[in-house]
N, C-alpha and C positions, 0 to 999 in steps of 0.2 A: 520478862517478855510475856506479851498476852496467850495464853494457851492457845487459839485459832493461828498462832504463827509457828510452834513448836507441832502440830499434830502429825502424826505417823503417817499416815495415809497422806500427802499430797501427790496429785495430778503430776508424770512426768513433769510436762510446760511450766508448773510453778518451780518443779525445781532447775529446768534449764532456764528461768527466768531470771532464778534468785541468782544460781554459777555464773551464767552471765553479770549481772549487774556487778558482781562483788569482783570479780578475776577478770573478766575484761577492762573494770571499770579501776581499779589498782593497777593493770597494765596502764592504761592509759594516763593514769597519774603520774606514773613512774618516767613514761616518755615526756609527760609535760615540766617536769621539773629540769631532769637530764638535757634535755635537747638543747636548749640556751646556754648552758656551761658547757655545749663541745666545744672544739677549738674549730675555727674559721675552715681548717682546711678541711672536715671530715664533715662539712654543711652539704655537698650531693650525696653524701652518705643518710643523712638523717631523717627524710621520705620515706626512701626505701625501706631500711630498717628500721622505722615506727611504723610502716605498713603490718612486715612482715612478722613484728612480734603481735599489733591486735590480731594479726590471722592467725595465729599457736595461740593465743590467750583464748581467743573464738571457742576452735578448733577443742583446746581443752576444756571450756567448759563444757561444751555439748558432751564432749567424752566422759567427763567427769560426772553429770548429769543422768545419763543412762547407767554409767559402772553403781553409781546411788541408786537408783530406778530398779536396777536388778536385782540388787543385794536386799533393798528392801522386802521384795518379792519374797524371798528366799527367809527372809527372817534374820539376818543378818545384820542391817544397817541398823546405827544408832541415829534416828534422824533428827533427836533433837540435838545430838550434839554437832551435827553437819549443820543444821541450821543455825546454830549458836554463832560459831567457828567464821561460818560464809554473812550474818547481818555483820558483826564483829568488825569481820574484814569491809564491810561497805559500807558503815558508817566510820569507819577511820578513814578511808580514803576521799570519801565527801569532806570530814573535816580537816583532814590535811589540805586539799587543794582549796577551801573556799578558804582555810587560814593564809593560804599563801596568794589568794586574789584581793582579800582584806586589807594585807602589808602593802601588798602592790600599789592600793589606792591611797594609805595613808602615804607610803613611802616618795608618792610621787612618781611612781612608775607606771601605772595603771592610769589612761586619762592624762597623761603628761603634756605639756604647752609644744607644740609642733608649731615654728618659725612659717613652712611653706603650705599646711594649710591655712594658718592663719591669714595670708595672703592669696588664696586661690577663695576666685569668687562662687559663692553658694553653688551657682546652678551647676559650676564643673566639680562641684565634690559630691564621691560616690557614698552610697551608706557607712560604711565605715566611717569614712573620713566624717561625715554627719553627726553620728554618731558621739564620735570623737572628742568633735570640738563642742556639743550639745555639754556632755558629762562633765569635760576638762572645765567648762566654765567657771564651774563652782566647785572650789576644793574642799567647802563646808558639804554641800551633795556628797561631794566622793568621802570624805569621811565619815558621813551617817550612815552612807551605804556599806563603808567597810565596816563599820561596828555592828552592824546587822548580819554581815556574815561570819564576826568575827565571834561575838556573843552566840548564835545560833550550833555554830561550829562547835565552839567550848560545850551547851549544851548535851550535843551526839554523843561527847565520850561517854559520858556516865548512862546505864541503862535508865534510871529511874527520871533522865530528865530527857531521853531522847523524844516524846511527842512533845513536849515544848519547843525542839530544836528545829524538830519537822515542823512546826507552827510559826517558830522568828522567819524560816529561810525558804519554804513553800511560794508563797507570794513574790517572794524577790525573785526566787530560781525561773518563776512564771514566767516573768514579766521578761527578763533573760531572754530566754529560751526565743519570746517571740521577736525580741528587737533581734536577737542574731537571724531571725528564720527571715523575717521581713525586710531586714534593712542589710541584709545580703552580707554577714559579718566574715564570713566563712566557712568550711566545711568541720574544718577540724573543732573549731570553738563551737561549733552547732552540735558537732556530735557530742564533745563535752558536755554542755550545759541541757541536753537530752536526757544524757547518764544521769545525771547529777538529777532532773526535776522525776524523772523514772525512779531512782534510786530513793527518794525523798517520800515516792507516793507507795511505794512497795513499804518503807520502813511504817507510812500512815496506815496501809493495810492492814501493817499486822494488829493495830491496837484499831482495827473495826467494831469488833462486839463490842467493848467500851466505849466507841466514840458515839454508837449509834444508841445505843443505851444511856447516855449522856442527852442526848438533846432531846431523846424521849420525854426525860426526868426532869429535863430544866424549862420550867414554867418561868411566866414575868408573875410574882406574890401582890404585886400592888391589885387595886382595887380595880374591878370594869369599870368603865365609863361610858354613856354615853347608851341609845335604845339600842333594840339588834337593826333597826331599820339605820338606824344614821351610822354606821359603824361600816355597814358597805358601801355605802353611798360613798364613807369619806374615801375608804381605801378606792374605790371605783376612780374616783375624781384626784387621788393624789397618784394615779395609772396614768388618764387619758389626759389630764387638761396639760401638763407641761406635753405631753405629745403635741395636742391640738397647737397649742400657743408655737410650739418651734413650725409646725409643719403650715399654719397662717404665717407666721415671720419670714420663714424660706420663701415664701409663695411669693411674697411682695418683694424682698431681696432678688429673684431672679427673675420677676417681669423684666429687669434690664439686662439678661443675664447676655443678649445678643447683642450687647456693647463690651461685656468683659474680654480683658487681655492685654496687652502691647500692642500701641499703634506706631508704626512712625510716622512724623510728618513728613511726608514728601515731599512739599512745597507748602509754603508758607507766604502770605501779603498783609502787609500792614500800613491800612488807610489806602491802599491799591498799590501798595509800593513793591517790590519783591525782595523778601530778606535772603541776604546773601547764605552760600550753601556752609561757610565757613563763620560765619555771625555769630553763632552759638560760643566761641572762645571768647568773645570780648563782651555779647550780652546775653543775659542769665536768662532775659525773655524771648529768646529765641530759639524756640523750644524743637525739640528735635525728637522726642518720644511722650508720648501720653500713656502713663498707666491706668488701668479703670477695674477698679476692684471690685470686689463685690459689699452689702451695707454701705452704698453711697460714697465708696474712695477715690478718690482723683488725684491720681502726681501730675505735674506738669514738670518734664526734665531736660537740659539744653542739652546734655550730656549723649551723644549717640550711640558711645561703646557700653555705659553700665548707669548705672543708678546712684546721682551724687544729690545725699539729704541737701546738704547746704547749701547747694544753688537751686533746687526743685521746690516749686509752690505746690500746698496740698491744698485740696477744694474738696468740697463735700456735692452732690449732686442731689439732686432729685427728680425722678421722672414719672412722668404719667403714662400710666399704661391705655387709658382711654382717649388722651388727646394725642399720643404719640409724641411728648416733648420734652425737652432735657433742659433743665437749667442745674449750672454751676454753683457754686455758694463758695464766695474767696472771704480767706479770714487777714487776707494781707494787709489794708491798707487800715481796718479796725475792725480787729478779733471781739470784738464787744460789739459791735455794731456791721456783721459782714453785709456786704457786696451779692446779690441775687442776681445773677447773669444769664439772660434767656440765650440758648442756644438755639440756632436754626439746624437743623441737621436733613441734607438734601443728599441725592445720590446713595443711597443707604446700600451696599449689600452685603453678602457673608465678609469679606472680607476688604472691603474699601468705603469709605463715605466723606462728604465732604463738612468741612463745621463753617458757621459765620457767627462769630459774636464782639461785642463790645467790652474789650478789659484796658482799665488804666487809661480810658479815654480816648482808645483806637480801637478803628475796626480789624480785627482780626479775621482773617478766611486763612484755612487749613485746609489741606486732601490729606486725608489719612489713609494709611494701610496697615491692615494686620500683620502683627509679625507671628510668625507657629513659634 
């Protein structure tokens, strides 16, 4: 262990920091293995009483913390063997649990194929469920990800390989952390995977002197290149110009950006005819919603309640911001050779307008409306 983690003198907070991490953070391990192997009936049991052991786990390390605090004071405490004792303790318990969320993903259990979100459409599934079926896609993903925490885990046990351990599993615990914080995974898994990237940055603190002494000392040996004038210039230009390039691109991508969304058609006439409200079952050109994407995407779908590829024509667009005009671009009838289709667009407002164009040799007129 780096002497800056062993030294006598720490700040109460670091060491209610370190009791914490290591006793809280074992409590919690201990509840996440246990809770799944009780039996059915003692499940209103298993809140409460994983509440009430992290609050005695708390509870002792702040106590534990200060009774160390004092003793030091006094001359008394050995504190590097308190701190030996308590990393010890929290780098077992990191690689206990990340070996046991490893298995999880090889085993199939972690990420596993769910029948009924498979069938519930995109927009009604919540982060979790998102999440979920994201990971479970690919059981090749879920297994590099488990060998990352499984290899990094092995790591922690041994002292002399734990900042390599902190180095495999640092970035993954990262990345963790935010998709449970953002994609709304839950409480208890958030507080988990907290401990756990807390516990990771505490064990990287301790080997600070050496890590900052390290990138001091590690120069690139090859040769300079290049004058001192062109050498800013380039880094200058390998800054702004992908900046400039996306932020010109976005600019031209949302000149239309007060066409994006779901429209439905509310009425539809073709050659002056009116297509029935029910049309859309028997023909695939009577379209019933318009999607308008942003980079020029256009679905056209007969389908009212969801989005079906195989009866939906996709069209590319392009509009002019200074004449104010939309043409279509269909790849239907020769993908080598598309179809440029001026659209008239009258009644324009936030959210209704009307279309008039010519596809497949009929004039088509649409009212559209936005759907939220």
């Amino acid at each position: 262990m780096n002497s800056s983690g062993t030294q006598d003198n720490l700040h109460w907070f670091s060491k209610l920091s370190l009791c914490f991490l290591a006793i809280v953070g074992a409590a919690n391990t201990a509840l996440f293995i246990i809770a799944p192997l009780l039996p059915f009936a003692l499940a209103p049991l298993i809140i409460p009483a994983g509440l009430s052991t992290l609050a005695i786990a708390i509870l002792f390390s702040v106590g534990f913390s200060i009774y160390w605090h004092n003793k030091e004071k006094k001359g008394k405490a050995n504190a590097v063997l308190y701190i030996s004792w308590l990393t010890t303790l929290l780098r077992y318990w990191i690689a206990f649990l990340l070996f046991d969320f490893g298995y999880q993903k090889l085993f199939e259990v972690n990420f596993n194929y769910s029948y009924h979100i498979n069938d519930t459409l995109v927009s009604q599934l919540n982060g979790q469920e998102l999440t979920w079926v994201y990971y479970g896609y690919s059981y090749n993903l879920a297994v590099i990800l488990a060998l990352f925490q499984i290899i990094g885990s092995f790591l922690l046990l041994f002292r002399r390989s734990v900042l390599a351990g902190v180095a495999v599993l640092l970035p993954v615990i990262a990345n963790i952390v935010l998709i449970n914080m953002f994609y709304h995974i839950g409480p208890i898994t958030l507080f988990t995977s907290v401990q756990i990237a807390l516990g990771l940055t505490y064990l990287l603190w301790q080997h600070k002197t050496a890590i900052i002494s390290f990138f001091k000392e590690c120069k690139d040996m090859l040769p300079t290149i290049g004058s001192n004038m062109a050498r800013p210039v380039a880094r200058l230009a390998c800054i702004l110009l992908p900046c400039l390039f996306v932020y010109y691109y976005n600019h031209n991508v949302h000149l239309s950006k007060k066409y994006f969304g779901k429209w439905k058609v509310e009425a539809m006439t073709r050659n002056g005819k009116p297509v029935a409200e029910n049309e859309w079952q028997k023909d695939s050109l009577a379209w019933k919603t318009i999607y308008i994407e942003e980079r020029g995407k256009m679905y056209y779908c007969p389908n009212p309640y969801m989005y079906v590829d195989s009866t939906s024509i996709f069209m590319k667009y392009d509009y002019d911001d200074a004449r104010n005009t939309l043409k279509v671009i269909s790849y239907e009838k020769n993908p080598q050779r598309p179809d440029t289709i001026p659209v008239t667009v009258t009644r324009f407002q936030e959210k209704s307008m009307q279309w008039d164009m010519v596809f497949d040799k009929n004039a088509v007129h649409m009212a559209l409306r936005k759907v939220e």
